[in-house]
N, C-alpha and C positions, 0 to 999 in steps of 0.2 A: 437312604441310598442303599446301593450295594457291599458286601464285605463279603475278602478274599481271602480263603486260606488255598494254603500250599499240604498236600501229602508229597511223601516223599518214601518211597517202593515201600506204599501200601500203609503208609503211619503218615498220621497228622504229627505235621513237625510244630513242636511246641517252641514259640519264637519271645516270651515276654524275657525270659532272663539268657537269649542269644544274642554275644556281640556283634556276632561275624555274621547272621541272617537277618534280615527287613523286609516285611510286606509293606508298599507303599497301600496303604487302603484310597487313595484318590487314582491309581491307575491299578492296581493288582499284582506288579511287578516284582517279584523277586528278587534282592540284590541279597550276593554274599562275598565279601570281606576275605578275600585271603585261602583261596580254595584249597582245600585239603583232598588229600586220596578218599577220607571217610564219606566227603561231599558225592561221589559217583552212584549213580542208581538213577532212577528215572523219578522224573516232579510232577507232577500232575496237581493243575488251578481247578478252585470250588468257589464260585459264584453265586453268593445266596442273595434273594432279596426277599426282604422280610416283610412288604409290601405284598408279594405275590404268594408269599410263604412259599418257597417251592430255590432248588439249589439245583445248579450245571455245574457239571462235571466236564472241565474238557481233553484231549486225551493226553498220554504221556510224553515229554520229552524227557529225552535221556542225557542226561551230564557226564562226561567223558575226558579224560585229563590225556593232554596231550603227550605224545611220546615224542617227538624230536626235537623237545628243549627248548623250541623254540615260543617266545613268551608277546604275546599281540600286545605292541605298545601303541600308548596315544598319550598326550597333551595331557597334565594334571588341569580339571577345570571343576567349577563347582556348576552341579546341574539345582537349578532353581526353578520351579514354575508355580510361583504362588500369584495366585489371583490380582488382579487389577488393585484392587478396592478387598480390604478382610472387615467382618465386622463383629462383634460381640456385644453383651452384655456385658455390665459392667460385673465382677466379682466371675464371670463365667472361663473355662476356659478353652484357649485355643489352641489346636497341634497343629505348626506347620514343617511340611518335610523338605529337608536339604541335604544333598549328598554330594560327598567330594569324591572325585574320578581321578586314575590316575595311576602312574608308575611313580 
């Protein structure tokens, strides 16, 4: 399949030992944990498929911290979307992603 990384103004943001960033590799999605002022600068997604040999680059969004205080709330919920039916070999293993949302 496909794999996604994330640059972030112009550096590939190294994510194995970050608590506060996660690329979901089944959608590409960037989540991060707790935004801090360091977090601002612009993110730009890389789409490689290794199948085609060949990576897209698509363009920048910019990340911006709000100044009026005021903070988007929603509903603590836990987002799940794991397949129907998962299946493995036995001894093999599987990642599946969950993330909790939330004030």
């Amino acid at each position: 399949g496909l794999s996604y990384t994330w640059i972030f103004n112009n550096t590939t943001l190294s994510l194995q030992e970050d608590s506060r960033r996660f690329v979901s590799q089944e959608t590409g999605n960037l989540y991060i944990a707790k935004v801090e002022p360091s977090d601002v600068g612009n993110y730009t997604c890389v789409v490689t498929s290794p199948k085609a040999g060949q990576s897209v680059r698509g363009p920048p969004t910019p990340l911006t911290l709000r100044t009026d205080g005021v903070m988007g709330e929603y509903e603590p919920k836990i987002e799940v979307r794991f397949p129907e039916a998962t299946y493995a070999a036995k001894g093999s293993t599987v990642k599946l992603e969950c993330f909790a949302l939330g004030k």
